[in-house]
C-alpha positions in Angstrom: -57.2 -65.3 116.7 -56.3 -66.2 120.5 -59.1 -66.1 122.7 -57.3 -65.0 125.7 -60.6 -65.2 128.0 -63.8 -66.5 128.0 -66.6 -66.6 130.3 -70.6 -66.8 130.0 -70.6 -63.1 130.1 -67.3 -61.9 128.2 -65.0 -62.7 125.6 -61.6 -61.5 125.3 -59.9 -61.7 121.8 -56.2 -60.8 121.5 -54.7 -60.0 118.2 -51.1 -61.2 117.1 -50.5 -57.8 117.0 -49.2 -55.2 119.6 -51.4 -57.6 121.7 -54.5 -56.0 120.8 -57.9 -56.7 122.5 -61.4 -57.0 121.4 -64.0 -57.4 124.1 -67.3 -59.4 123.6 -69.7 -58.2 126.1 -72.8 -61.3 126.5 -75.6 -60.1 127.9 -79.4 -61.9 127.5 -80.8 -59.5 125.0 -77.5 -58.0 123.3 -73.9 -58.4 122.7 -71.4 -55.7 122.7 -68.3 -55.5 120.2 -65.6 -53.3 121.3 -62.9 -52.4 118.3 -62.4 -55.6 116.4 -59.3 -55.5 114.8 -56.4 -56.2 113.2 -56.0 -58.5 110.5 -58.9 -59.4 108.1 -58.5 -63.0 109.0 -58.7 -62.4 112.5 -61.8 -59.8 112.1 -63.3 -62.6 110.6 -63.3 -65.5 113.8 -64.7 -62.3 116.0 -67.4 -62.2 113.5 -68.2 -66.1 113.0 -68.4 -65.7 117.4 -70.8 -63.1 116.6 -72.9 -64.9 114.5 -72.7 -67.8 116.8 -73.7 -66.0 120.1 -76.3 -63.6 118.1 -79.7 -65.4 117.6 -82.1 -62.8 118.9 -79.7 -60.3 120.8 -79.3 -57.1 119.4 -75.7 -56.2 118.2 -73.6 -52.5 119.6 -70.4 -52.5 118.0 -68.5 -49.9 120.6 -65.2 -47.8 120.3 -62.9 -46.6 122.7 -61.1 -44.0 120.6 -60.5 -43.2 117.0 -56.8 -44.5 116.6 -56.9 -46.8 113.3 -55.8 -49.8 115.1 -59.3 -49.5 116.7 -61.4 -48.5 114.3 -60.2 -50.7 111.4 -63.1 -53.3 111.0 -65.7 -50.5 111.0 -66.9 -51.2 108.0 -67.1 -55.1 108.6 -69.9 -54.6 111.3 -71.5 -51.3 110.2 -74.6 -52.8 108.7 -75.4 -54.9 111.4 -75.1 -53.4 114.3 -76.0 -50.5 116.6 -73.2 -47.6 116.6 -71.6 -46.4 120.2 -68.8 -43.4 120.2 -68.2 -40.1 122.0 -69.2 -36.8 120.4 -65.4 -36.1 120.3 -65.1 -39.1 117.8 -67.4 -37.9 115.2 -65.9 -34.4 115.0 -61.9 -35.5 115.5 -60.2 -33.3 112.9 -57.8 -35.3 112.6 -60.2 -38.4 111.5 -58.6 -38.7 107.7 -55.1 -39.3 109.6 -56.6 -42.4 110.4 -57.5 -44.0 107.7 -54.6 -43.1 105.9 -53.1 -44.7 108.5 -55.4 -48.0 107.6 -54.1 -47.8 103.9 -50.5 -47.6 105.0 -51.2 -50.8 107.2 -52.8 -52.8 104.4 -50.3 -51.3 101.8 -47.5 -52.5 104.3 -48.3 -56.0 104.6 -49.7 -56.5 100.8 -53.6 -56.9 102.0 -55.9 -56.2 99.9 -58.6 -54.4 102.0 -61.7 -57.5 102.7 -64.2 -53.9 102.9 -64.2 -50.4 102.3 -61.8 -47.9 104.3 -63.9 -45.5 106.3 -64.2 -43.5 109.6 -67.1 -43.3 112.0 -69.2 -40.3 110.6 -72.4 -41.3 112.3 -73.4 -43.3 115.4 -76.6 -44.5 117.1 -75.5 -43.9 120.1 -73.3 -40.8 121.1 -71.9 -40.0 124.1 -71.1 -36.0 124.6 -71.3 -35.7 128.7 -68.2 -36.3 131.2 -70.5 -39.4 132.1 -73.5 -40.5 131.1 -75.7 -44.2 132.2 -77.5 -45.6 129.3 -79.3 -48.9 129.7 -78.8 -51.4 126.3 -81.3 -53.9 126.2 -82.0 -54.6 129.4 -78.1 -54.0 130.6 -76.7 -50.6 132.6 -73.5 -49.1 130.9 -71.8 -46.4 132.4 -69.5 -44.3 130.0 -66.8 -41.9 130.9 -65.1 -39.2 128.5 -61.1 -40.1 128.7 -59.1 -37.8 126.8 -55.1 -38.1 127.2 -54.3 -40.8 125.0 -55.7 -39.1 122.2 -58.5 -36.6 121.9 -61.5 -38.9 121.8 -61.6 -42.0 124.3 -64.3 -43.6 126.0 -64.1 -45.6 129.0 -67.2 -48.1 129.6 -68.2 -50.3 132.3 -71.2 -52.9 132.3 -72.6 -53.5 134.9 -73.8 -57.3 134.8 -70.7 -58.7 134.7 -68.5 -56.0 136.2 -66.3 -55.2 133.4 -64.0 -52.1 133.0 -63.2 -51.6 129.5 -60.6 -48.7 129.6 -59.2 -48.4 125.7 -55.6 -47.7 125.6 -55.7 -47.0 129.5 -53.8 -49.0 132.0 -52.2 -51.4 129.6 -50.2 -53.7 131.5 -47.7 -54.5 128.4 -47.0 -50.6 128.1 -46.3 -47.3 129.8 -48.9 -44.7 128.6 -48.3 -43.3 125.0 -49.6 -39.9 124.9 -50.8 -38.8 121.9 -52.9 -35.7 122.7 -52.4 -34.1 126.2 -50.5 -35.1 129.1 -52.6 -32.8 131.9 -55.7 -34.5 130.0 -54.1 -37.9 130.4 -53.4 -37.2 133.8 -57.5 -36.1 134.6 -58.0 -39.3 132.9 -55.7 -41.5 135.3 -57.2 -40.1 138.5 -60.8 -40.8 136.6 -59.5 -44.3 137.1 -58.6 -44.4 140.1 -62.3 -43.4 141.1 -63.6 -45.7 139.4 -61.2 -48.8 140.5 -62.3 -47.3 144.0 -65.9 -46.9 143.3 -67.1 -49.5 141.1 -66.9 -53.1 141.5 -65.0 -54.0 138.7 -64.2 -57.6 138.1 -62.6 -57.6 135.1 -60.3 -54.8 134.0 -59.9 -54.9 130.2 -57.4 -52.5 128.7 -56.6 -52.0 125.3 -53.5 -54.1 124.6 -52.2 -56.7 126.6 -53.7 -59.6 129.3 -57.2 -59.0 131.0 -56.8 -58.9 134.8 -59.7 -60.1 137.2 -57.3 -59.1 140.8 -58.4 -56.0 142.3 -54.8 -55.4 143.6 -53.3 -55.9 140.2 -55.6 -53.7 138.9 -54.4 -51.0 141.4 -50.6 -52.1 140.6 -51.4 -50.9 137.0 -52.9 -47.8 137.5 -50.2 -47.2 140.4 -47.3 -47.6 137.0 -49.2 -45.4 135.2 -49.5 -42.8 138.0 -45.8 -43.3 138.1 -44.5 -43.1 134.7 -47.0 -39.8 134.7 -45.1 -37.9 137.7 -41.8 -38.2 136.8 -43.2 -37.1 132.4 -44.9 -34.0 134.0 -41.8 -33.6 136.3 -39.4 -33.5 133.5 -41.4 -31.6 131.1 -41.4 -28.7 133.8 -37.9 -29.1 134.3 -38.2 -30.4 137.8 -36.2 -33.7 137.5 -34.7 -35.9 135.4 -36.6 -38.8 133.8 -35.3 -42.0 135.3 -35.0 -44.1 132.4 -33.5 -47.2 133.9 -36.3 -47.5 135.9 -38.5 -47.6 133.1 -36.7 -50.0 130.9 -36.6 -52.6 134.3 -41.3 -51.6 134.9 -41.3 -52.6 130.7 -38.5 -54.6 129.4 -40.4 -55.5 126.9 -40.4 -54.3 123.2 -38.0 -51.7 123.9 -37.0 -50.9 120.3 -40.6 -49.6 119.3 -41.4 -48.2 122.9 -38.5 -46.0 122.8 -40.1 -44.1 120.0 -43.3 -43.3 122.1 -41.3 -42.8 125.2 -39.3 -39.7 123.3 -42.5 -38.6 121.7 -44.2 -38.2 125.7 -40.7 -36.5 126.5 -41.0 -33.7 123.3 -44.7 -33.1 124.5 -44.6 -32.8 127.9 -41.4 -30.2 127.1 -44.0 -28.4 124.8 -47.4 -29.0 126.5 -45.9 -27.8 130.2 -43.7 -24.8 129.4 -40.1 -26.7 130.1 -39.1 -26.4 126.3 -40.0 -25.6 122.7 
């Protein structure tokens, strides 16, 4: 499991696949877990740097959103810790999609799920408003409803040590995928723009892909987004083609999968904004 950042008050690991993050938020009295994940191996080395940094501390074990890429290691930490999700996660209706999509994964890769396969049904700590402050032990979080992506994300930021932890928001390594709304998305996107504004974030930690700590790349991020966003909602009224060249020079990268949530945005934005089906 790559450790792709590490200071006295954060730890960033990054899966082997689709880049994935989980954060490790170190505060005096309590650590915060953020969707450990993938591979039962790699859920493993998050845990042992649990156990190492624990002592005293009260554990949270945090999601951004329900997608089961996120919420995959659930059960691993359920026991132990203190549960953090928005009100829109505990009554998704979609919430046995995703673990059927957790079977599939295991299935696919002959693993032999390490602990049982289940969804957040319960949490200690549930966030309902647009934004609510909570203080956990001793530390100031700030959480924001994001819905776009899907129907049920959560954007957090700590105070202490100035991190922004977005979900599958502003990922540097992809354009957004869309999954729910794309007017929602876009409420989301100008949320975080606020709050780049607003708050002073220090680290900006997205849900797949490298942490950034530079204000202006930061900005550059949510500028692509805002980018990619204007010309989806423009072609999904019928107001302009999408420029795909363009797109494939922003994200060279893993064009063969991205193409397939790239035409997913294009068929929803057709149905969602009245330009199609």
């Amino acid at each position: 499991m790559k450790v792709s950042f590490e200071h006295e008050k954060l730890v960033i690991f990054e899966s082997e696949l689709m880049q994935t993050t989980c954060t490790l938020v170190i505060g005096e009295r309590h650590l915060l877990l953020v969707d450990p994940n993938w591979l039962p191996s790699e859920v493993e080395e998050i845990a042992r740097k649990v156990e190492e940094l624990q002592g005293n501390r009260t554990l949270y074990l945090y999601f951004t959103h329900s997608d089961y890429d996120h919420i995959i290691a659930y059960e691993r930490f359920r026991d132990q810790a203190q549960v953090i999700v928005s009100q829109a996660l505990l009554s998704n209706p979609e919430w046995h999609q995703q673990l059927e999509e957790i079977r599939q994964f295991y299935d696919q890769y002959y693993l032999v799920p390490p602990w049982p396969v289940s969804y957040p049904e319960k949490a200690d700590l549930v966030i309902a408003q647009p934004a609510e402050q909570h203080e956990l032990s001793g530390d100031i979080y700030h959480f924001y409803q994001a819905a776009g992506h899907n129907r049920d994300g959560l954007i957090a930021f700590h105070e202490a040590s100035g991190t922004l932890i977005t979900g599958d928001y502003l990922c540097g390594v992809e354009f957004p995928f869309i999954y729910y709304s794309v007017l929602a998305y876009q409420k989301t996107l100008s949320l975080l723009g606020r709050l780049l504004n607003d708050l002073p974030v220090k680290t900006l930690v997205a849900g797949h892909g490298a942490v950034k700590q530079d204000k202006q790349e930061m900005q550059s991020r949510w500028e692509e987004s805002q980018w990619y966003l204007d010309a989806l909602i423009a072609h999904g009224r019928e107001e302009g083609v999408f420029p795909e060249t363009e797109l494939w020079q922003k994200y060279p990268h893993f064009q063969h999968i991205q193409r397939k949530y790239h035409q997913a945005n294009l068929a929803l934005a057709k149905r969602e904004l009245g330009g199609g089906i």
